[in-house]
C-alpha positions in Angstrom: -14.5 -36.4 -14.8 -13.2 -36.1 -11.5 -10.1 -38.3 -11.8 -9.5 -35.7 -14.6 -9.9 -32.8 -12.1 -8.0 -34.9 -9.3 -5.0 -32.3 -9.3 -6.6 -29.3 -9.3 -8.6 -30.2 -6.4 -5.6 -31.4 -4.3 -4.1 -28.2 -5.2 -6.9 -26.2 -3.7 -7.1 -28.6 -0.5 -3.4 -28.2 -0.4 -3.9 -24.4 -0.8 -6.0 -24.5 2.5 -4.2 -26.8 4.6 -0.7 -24.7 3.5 -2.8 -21.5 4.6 -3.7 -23.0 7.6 -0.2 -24.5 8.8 0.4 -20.5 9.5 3.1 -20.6 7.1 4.2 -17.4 4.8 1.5 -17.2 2.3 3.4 -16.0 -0.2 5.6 -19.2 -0.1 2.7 -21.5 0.5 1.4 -20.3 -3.3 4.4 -21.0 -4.9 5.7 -24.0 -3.0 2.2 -25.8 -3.5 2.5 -24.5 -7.4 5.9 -26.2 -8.1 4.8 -29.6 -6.0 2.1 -30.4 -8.0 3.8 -29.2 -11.2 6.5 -32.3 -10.3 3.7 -34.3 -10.0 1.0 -32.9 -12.8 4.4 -34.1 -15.3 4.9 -29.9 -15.9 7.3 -29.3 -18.5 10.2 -27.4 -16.7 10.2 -25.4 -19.8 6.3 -24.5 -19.3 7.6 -22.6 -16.1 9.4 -19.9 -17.2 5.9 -19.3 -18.8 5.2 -18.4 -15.0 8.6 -16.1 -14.9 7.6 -14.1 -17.9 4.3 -13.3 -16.2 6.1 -12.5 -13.2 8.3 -10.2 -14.9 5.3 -8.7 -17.2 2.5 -8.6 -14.4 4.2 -7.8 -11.6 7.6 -6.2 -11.3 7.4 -4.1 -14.2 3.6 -3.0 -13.9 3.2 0.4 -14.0 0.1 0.5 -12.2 1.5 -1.5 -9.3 3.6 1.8 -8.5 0.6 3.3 -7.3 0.3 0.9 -4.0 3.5 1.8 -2.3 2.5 5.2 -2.8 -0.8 5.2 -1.5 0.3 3.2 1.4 3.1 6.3 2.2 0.0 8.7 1.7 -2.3 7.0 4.5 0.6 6.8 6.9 1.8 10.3 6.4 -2.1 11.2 6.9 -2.2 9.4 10.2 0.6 10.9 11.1 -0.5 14.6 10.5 -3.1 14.8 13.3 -6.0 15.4 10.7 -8.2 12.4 12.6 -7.5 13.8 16.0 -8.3 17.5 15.3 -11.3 16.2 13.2 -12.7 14.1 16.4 -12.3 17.0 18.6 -14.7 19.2 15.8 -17.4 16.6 15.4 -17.6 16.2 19.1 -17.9 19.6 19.6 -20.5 19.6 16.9 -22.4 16.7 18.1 -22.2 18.2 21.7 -25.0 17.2 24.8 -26.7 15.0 22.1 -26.9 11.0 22.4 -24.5 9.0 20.7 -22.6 12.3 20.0 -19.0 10.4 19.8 -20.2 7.5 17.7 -21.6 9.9 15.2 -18.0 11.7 14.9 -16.5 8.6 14.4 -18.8 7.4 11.6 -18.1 10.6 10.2 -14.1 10.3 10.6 -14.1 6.8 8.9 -15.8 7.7 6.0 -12.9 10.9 5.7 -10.6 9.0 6.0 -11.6 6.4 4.2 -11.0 8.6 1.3 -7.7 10.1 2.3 -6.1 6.6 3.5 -6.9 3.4 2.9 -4.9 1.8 5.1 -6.9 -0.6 7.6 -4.9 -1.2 10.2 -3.9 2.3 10.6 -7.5 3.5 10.6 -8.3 1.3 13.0 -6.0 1.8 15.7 -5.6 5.1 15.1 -9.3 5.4 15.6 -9.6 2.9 18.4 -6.8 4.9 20.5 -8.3 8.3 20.0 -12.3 7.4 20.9 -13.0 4.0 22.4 -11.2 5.3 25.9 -13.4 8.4 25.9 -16.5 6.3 24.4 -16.2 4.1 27.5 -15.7 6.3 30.3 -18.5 8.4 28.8 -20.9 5.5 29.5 -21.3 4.1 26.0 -22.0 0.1 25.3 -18.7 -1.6 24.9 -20.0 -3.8 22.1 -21.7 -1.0 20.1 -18.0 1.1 20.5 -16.1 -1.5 19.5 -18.2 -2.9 16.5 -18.7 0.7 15.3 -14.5 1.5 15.2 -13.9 -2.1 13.7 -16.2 -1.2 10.8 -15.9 2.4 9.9 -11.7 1.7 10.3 -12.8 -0.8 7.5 -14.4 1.9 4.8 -10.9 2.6 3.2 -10.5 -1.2 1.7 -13.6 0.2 -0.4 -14.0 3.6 -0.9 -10.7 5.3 -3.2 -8.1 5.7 -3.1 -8.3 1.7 -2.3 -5.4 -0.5 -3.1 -7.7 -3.5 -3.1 -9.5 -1.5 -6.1 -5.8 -1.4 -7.9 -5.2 -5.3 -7.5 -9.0 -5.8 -8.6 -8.1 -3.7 -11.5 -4.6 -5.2 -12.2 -6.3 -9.2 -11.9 -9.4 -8.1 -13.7 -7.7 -5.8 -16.7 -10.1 -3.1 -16.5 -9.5 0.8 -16.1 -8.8 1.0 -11.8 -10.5 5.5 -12.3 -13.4 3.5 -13.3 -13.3 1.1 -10.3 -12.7 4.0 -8.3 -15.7 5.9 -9.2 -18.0 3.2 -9.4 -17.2 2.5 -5.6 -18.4 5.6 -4.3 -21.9 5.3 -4.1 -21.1 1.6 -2.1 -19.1 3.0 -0.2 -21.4 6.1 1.0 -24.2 3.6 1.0 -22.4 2.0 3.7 -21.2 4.6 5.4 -25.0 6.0 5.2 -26.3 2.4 6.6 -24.0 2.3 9.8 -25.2 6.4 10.8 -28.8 5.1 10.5 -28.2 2.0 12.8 -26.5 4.8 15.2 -29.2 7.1 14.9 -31.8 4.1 15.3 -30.3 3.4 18.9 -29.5 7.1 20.0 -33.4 7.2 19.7 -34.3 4.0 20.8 -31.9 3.1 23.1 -29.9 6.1 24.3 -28.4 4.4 27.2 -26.4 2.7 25.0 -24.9 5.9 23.8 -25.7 8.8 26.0 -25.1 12.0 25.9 -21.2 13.7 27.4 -20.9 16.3 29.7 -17.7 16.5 28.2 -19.3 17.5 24.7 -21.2 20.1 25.9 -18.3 22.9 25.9 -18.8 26.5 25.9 -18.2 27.3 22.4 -20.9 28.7 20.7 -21.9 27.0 17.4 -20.4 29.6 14.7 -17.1 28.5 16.2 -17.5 25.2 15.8 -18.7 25.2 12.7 -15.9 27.2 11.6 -13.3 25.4 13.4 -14.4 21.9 12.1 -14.3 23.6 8.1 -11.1 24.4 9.1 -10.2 20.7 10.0 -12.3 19.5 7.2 -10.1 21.5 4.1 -6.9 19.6 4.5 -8.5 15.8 3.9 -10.9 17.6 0.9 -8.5 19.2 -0.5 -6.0 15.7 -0.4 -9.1 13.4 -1.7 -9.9 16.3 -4.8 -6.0 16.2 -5.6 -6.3 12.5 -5.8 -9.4 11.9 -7.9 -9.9 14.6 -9.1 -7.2 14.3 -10.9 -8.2 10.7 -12.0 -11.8 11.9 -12.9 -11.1 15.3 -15.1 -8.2 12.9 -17.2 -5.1 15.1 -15.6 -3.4 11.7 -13.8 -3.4 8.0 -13.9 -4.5 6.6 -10.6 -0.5 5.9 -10.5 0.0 10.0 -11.1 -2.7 10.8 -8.6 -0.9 8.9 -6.2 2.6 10.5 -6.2 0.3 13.9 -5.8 -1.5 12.4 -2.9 1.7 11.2 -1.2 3.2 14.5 -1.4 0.2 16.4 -0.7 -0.1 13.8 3.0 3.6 14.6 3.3 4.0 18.6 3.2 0.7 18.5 5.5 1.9 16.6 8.1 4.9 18.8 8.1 2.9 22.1 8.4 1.1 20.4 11.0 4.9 19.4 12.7 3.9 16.0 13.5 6.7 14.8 10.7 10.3 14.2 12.0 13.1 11.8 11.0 12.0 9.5 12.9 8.6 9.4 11.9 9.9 10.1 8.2 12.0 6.5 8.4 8.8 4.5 10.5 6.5 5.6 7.7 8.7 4.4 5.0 9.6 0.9 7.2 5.7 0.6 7.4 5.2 1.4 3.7 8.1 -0.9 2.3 6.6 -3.8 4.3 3.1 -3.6 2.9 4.2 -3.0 0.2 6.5 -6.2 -0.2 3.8 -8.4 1.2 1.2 -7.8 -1.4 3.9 -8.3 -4.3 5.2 -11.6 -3.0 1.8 -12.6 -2.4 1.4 -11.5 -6.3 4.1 -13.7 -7.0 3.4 -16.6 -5.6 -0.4 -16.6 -6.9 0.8 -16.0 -10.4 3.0 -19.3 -9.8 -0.2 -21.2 -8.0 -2.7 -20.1 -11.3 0.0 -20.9 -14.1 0.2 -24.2 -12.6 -3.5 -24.5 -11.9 -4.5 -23.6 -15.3 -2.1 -25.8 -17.1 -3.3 -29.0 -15.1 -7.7 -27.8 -15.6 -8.3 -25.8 -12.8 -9.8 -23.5 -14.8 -12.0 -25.7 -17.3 -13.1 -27.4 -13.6 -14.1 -24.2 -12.4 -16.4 -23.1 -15.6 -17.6 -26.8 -16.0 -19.0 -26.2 -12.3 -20.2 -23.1 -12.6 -22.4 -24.0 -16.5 -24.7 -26.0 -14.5 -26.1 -23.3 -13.4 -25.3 -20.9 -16.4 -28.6 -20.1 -17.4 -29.4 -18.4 -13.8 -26.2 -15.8 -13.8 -28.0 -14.6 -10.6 -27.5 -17.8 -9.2 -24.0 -18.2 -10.4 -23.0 -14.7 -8.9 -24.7 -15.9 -5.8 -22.6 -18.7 -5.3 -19.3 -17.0 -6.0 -20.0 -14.7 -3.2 -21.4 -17.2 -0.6 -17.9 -18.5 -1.0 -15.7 -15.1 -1.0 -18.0 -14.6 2.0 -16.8 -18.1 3.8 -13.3 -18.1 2.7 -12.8 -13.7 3.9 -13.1 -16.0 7.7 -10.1 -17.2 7.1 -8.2 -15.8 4.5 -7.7 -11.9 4.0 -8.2 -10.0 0.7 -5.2 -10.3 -1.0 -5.2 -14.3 -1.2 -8.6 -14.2 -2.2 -8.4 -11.8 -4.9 -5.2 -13.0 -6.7 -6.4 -16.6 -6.3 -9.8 -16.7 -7.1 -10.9 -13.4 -9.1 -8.2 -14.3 -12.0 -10.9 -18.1 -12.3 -13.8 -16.8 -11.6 -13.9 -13.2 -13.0 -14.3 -14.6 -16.9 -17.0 -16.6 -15.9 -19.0 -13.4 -14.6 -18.0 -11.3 -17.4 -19.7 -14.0 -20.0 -23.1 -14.3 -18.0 -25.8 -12.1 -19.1 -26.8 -9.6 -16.7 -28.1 -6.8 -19.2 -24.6 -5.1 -19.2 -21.6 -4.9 -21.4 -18.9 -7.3 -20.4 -16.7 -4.1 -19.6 -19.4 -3.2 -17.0 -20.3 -6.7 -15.8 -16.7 -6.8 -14.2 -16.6 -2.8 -12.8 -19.9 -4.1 -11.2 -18.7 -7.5 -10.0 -15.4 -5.9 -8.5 -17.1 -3.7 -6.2 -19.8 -5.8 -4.7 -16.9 -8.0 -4.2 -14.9 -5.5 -2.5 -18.3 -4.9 -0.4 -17.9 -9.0 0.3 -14.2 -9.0 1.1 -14.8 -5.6 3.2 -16.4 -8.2 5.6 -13.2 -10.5 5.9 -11.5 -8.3 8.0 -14.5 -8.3 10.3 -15.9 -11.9 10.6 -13.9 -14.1 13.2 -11.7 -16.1 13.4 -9.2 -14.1 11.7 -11.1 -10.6 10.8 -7.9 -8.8 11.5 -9.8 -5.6 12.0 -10.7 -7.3 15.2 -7.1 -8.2 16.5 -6.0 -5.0 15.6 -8.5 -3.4 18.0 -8.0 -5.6 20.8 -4.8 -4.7 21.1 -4.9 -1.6 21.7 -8.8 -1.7 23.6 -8.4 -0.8 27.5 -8.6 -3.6 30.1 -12.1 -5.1 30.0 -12.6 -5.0 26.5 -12.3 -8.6 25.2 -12.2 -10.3 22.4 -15.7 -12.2 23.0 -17.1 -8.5 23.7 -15.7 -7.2 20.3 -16.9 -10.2 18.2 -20.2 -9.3 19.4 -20.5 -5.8 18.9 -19.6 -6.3 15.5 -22.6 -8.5 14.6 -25.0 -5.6 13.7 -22.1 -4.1 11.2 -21.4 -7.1 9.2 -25.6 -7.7 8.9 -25.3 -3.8 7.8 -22.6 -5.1 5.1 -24.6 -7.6 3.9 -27.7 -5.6 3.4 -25.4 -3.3 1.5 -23.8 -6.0 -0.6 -27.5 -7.0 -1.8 -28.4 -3.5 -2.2 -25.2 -3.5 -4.6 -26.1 -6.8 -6.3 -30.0 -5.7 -7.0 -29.6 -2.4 -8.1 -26.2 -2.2 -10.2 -26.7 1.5 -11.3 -25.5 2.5 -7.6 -22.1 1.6 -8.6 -22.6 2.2 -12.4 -24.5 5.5 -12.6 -20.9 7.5 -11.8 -18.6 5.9 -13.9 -20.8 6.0 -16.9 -22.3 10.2 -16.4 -18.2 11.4 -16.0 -17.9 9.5 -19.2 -20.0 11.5 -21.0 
């Protein structure tokens, strides 16, 4: 049995090692997929097999439009000056109390969370904006840091999410259900960092205390009404998004060209938008953009290969052992999501191993239709991949924040602070996994 499954395995060791090498990963895919097609005895013929599905799953997929377009819609967010204004309001909001700033910023990541979903941006926006005045205001450098990292790291779940659109795409199933079955994660989350920060405002308030700065002169009608003045420009972008997807008016691809134009005529009202910025956004966007495609492409070359030498029969005949436990089986799958997200990011793992492992979960018995086995199973994985761009070595939510963190702020310091937020993750992943009707319970009532 395993000289039979001698290929595939090489390929997946190859897989690594390529990865690891620091080479493009798009081209590690492919090049490792044609190697072993040489020496699996691949027809040359059985490739253009590969092509079609290129040509059919990637470069003329409809849905794929929506990606570029989201991407444009987060950077023209950033660039609008929504976050900053919004900062300013909680602050104000929040003011003389402990851990005043750290609530704000919970509060900004979940916003924009659901008018972005762009990572990096989020997170260095964010990090630029409060860590400085988070520091000088006395506040724990590992709590500040863990806390920007994580909430920066909302928008890869909560929609509009383009890992929700690839998860979609790989898994074939409707991407406005996806998005409103992550919701409720994706508070939940939210909901489980402001309860760690309100656990240490009262327990340990030196670690967040109160700002002098905070404490303005405004009295609290005025704030109130400036921050629902900051507030209506990101609702009224997430309602044009899905609530476009959720009454039936758009396709998530639709609801993404309204979202990009919506970002784009506010951050010119707000005159933060000019050539220059124009150009940078669409540099930024075309560059993403291009990265996840090629990535697409190579994978569909690495799992057309794959498949054709047993990869995939390998994979299910590991996983029946255990295939009257599907708890187990779903267990296993995201132990190793959760060791792989250390060294890969999302995209590699979810166009290399949802496409093999996705059918297994959607034939295990779980008390759900297979349709809702997978809407399940794709959230609670995005939940698990959330935490790849947190865990070291390569949690690239991490790198981005060190380099923009002030002098003092190292990595060792960051990696800590972020302990507490991935152990939040993980409580909310098995919150997820025990009680599916927290991602269910909205897709299925706006079906009715």
């Amino acid at each position: 049995m395993t000289d039979a499954y001698l290929l595939p395995i090489l390929m997946l060791v190859g897989l690594m090692a390529g990865i690891f090498t620091g080479y493009s990963v798009a081209f590690v895919l492919a090049g490792i997929g044609l190697i072993f097609a040489f020496f699996g005895d691949v027809p040359m013929l059985f490739l253009s097999l590969g092509v079609s599905r290129i040509y059919s799953g990637v470069l003329t997929n409809w849905l794929l439009i929506a990606i570029p377009l989201f991407v444009f819609m987060g950077l023209m967010l950033e660039r609008s000056g929504v976050a900053q204004r919004l900062l300013r309001s909680l602050a104000a909001l929040f003011r003389g109390m402990p851990g005043g700033y750290a609530f704000a910023v919970a509060i900004i990541g979940i916003v924009m969370a659901a008018s972005t979903g762009i990572i990096g941006a989020s997170v260095v926006l964010m990090g630029m904006m409060a860590l400085p005045t988070m520091l000088k205001n006395g506040y724990d450098p590992k709590i500040s840091t863990g806390l920007i990292a994580a909430s920066g790291t909302l928008g890869i779940l909560i929609p509009p999410s383009i890992m929700l659109i690839v998860l979609g795409d790989q898994m074939r199933v409707s991407v406005g259900d996806l998005f409103m079955a992550a919701v409720g994660p994706g508070l939940l989350l939210g909901s489980l960092y402001l309860a760690y920060l309100i656990f240490v405002a009262l327990f340990q308030p030196s670690r967040m205390p109160a700002s002098r700065e905070q404490a303005g002169t405004d009295p609290l009608w005025k704030v109130v009404l400036d921050l629902t003045r900051d507030l209506l420009a990101p609702i009224i972008l997430i309602v044009s998004v899905l609530g476009t997807i959720v009454t039936g008016v758009a396709t998530p691809t639709e609801s993404a060209a309204i979202g990009a134009a919506g970002a784009m005529i506010l951050a010119m009202l707000s005159r933060q938008l000019d050539l220059a910025g124009f150009a940078s956004a669409l540099l930024d966007t075309t560059k993403t953009t291009a990265m996840i495609i090629f990535v697409m492409i190579g994978a569909t070359i690495f799992s057309v290969i794959f498949r054709k030498l047993g990869g995939d029969q390998m994979i299910i005949d590991a996983f029946s052992v255990h295939g009257e436990r599907p708890y187990l089986v779903l267990l296993t799958i995201m132990l190793l999501v959760f060791v792989l997200g250390f060294f890969l990011e999302w995209v590699e793992i979810t166009l290399v191993v949802v496409p093999i492992v996705a059918p297994i979960v959607a034939a295990l018995d779980f008390g759900l239709t297979p349709e809702q086995t997978l809407i399940w199973f794709a959230v609670a994985l995005s939940v698990n991949l959330q935490t790849s761009f947190l865990t070291p070595p390569f949690g690239y939510a991490l790198f981005y924040l060190r380099g923009i963190a002030p002098e003092g702020v190292g990595i060792g310091t960051i990696y800590r602070g972020i302990i507490p937020f991935v152990v939040l993750q993980l409580v909310g992943l098995a919150t997820v996994i025990l009680w599916p009707d927290i991602t269910l319970w909205l897709p299925a009532y706006l079906s009715q």
